[in-house]
C-alpha positions as a Markdown table, in Angstrom:
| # | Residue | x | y | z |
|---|---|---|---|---|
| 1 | Unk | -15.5 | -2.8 | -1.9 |
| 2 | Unk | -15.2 | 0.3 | 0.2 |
| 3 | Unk | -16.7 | 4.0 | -0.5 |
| 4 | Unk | -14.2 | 6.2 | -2.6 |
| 5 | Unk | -14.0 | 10.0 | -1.6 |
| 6 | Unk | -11.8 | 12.2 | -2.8 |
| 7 | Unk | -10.3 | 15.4 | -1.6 |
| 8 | Unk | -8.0 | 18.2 | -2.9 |
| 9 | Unk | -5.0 | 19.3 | -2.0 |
| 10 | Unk | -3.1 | 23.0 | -1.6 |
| 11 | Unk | -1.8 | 22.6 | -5.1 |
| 12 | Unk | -5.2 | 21.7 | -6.8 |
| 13 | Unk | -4.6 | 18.3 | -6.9 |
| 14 | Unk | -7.1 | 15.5 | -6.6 |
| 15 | Unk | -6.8 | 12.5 | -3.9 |
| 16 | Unk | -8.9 | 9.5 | -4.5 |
| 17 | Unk | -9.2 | 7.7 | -0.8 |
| 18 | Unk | -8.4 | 4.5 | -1.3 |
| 19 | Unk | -5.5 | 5.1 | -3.5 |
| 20 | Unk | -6.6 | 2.5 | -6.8 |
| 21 | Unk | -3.3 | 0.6 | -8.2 |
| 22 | Unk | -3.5 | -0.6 | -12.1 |
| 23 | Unk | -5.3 | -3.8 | -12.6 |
| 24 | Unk | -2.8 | -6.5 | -12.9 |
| 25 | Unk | -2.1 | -9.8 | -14.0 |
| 26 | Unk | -1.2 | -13.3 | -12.5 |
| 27 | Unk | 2.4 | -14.5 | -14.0 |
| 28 | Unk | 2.2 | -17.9 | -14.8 |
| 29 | Unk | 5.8 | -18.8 | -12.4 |
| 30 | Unk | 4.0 | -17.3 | -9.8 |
| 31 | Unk | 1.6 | -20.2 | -9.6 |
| 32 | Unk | 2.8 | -23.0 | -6.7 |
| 33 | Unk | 1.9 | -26.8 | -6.3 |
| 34 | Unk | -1.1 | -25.9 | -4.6 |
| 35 | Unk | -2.2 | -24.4 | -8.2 |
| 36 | Unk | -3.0 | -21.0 | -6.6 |
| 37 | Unk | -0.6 | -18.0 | -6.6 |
| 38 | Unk | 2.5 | -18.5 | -3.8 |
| 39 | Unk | 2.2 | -16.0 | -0.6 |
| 40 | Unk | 5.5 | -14.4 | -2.0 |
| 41 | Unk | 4.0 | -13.4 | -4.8 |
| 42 | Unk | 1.1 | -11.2 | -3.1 |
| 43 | Unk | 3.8 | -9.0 | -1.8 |
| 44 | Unk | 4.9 | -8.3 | -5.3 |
| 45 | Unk | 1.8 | -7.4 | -6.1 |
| 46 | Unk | 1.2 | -5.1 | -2.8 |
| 47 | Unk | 4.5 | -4.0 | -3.6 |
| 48 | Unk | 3.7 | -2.9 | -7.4 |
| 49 | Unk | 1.0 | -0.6 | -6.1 |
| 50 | Unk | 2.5 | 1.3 | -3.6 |
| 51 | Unk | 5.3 | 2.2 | -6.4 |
| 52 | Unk | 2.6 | 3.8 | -8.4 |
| 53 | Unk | 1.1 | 5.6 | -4.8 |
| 54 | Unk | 4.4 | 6.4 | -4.2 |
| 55 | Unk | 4.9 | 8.2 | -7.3 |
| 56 | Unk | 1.6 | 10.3 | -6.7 |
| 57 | Unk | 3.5 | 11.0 | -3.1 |
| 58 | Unk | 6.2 | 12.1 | -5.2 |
| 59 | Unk | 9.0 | 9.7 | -3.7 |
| 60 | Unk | 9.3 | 7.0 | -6.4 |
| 61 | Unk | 12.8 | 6.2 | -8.4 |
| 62 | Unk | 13.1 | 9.9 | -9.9 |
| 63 | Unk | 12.8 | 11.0 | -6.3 |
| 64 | Unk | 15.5 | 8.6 | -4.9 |
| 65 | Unk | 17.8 | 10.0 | -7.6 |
| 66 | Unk | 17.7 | 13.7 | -7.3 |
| 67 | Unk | 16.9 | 13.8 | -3.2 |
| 68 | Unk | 19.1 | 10.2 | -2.3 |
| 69 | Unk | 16.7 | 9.4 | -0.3 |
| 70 | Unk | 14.2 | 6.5 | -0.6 |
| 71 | Unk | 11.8 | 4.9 | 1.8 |
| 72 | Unk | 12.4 | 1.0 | 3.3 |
| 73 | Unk | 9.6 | -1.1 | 4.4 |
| 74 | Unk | 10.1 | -1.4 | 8.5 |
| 75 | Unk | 7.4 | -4.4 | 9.2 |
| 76 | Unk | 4.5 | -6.0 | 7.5 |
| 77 | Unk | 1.7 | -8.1 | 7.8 |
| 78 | Unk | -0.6 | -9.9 | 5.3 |
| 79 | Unk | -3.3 | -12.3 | 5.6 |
| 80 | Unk | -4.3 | -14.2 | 3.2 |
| 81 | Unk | -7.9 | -14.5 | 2.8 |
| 82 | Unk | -9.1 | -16.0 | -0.4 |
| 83 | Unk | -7.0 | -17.7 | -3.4 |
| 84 | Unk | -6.2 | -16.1 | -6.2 |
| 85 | Unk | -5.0 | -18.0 | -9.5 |
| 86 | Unk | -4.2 | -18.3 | -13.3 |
| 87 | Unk | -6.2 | -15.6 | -15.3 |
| 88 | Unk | -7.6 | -13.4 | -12.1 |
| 89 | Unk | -7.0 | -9.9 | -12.8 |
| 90 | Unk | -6.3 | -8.1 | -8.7 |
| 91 | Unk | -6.2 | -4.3 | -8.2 |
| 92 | Unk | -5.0 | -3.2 | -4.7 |
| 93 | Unk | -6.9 | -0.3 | -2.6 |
| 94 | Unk | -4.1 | 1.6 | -0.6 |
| 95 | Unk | -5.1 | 3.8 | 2.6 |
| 96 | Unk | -2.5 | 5.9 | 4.0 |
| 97 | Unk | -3.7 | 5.5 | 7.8 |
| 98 | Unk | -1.3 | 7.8 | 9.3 |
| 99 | Unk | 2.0 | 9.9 | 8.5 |
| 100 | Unk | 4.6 | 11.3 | 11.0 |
| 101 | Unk | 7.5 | 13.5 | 9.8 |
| 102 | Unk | 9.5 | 9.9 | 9.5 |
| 103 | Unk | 6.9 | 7.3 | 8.6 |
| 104 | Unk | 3.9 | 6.1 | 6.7 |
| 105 | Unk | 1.2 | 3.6 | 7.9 |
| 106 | Unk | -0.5 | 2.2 | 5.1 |
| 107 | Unk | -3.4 | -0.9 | 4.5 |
| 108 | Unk | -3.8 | -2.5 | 1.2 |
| 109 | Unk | -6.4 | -5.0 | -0.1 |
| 110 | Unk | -6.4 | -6.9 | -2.6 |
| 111 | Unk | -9.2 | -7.4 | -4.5 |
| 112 | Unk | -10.3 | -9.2 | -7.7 |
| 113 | Unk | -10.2 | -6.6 | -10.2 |
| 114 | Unk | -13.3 | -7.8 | -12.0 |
| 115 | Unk | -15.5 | -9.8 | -9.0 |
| 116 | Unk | -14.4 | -7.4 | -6.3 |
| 117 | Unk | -13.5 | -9.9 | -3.8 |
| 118 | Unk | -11.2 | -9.5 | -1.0 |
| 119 | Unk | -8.0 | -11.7 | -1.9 |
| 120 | Unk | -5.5 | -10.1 | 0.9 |
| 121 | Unk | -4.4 | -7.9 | 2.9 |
| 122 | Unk | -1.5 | -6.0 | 4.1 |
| 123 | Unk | -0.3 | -3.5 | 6.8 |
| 124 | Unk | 2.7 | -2.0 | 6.5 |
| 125 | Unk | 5.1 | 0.7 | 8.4 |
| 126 | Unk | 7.0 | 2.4 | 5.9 |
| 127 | Unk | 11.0 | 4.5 | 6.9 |
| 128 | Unk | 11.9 | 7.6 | 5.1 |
| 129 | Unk | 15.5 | 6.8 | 4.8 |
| 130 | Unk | 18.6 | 8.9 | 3.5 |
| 131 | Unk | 20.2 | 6.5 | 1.3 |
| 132 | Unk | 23.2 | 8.3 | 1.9 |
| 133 | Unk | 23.3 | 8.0 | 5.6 |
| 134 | Unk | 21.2 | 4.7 | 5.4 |
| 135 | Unk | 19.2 | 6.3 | 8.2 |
| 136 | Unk | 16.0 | 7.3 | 8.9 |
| 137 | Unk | 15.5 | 11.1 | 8.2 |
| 138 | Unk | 12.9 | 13.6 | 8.3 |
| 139 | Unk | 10.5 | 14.1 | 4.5 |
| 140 | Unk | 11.3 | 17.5 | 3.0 |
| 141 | Unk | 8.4 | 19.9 | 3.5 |
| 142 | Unk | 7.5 | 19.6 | 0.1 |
| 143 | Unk | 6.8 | 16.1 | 0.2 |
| 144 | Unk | 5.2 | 16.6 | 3.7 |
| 145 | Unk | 3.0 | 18.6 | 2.3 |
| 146 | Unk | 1.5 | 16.0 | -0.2 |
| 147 | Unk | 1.8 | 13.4 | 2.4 |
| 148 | Unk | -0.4 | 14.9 | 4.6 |
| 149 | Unk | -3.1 | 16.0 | 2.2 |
| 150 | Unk | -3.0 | 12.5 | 0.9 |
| 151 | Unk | -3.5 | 11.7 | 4.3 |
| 152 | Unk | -6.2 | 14.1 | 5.2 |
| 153 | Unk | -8.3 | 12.7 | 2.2 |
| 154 | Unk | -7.7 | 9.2 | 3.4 |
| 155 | Unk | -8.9 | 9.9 | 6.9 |
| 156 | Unk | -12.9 | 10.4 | 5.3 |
| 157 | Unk | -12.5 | 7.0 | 3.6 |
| 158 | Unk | -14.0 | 4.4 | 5.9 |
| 159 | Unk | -12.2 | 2.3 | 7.4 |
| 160 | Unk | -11.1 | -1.1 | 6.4 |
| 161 | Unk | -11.6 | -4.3 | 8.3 |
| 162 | Unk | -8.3 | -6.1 | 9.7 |
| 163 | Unk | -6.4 | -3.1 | 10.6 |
| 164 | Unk | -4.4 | -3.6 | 13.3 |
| 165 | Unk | -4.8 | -7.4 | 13.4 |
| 166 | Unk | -2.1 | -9.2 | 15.0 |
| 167 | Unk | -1.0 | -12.9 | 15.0 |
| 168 | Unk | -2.1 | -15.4 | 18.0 |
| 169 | Unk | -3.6 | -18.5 | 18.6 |
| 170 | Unk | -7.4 | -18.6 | 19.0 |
| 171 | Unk | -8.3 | -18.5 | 22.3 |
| 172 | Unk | -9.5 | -21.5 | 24.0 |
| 173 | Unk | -13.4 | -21.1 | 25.7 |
């Protein structure tokens, strides 16, 4: 597992780098023939703990409803690296690589919450979207603000391995 740092905000707040989701648990219908969890099932997962990062960014559901305005996954990648089944409690580690006025970069790894092995990964682009346009629009300034500290206390945290990996055939030699 990587180094944690943590750095504080204007507004006194603390920001652990990675961001650490809740330990979670393996649902038994996530389980395939294979007898190891399914690959859609890892984005649940991935997808679980960036609901509780995006609630310490401030733009989770309460968010949505006074602001309507949300945030919409624009690509992702995961790679699968190790199986996880039955009775394995995960945790996800969350950087937020970058931030523009628009958009969030963020890696996540999953790991086994009691082991600490590396599970999966996943690189996502992230839209700030007005739900009422259903366009891509700017974060308020408030929420910039926390963005970017989060950010800024992310940027100490070493750097995980895979980001920026892409897809391709091995090369032949």
């Amino acid at each position: 597992m990587g180094t944690m740092t943590t750095q504080s905000g204007s507004d006194g707040a603390r920001y652990p780098a990675p961001f650490l989701s809740s330990v979670m648990q393996i649902e038994p219908q996530w389980i395939d023939y294979n007898g190891h969890l399914n690959m859609a099932y890892y984005n649940v997962m991935f997808d679980r703990a960036i609901d509780e990062l995006w609630l310490v960014l401030g733009i989770g559901p309460a968010y949505k409803k006074s602001r309507n305005s949300s945030t919409f996954t624009a690509e992702c990648h995961v790679r699968y690296l190790r199986e996880i089944h039955l009775g394995d409690p995960v945790q996800v580690s969350i950087y937020l690589l970058a931030a523009d006025e628009k958009r969030l970069h963020t890696f996540e790894e999953l790991r086994h919450a009691r082991e600490g092995w590396l599970s999966a990964t996943s690189e996502n682009m992230t839209m700030h979207v007005d739900m009422g346009l259903r366009k891509t629009a700017p974060f308020p300034p408030d929420v910039r603000a926390t963005i970017d500290a989060v950010a800024r206390a992310h940027a100490l945290a070493p750097r995980p391995e895979g980001i920026g990996r892409s897809i391709a055939m091995p090369s032949k030699k």
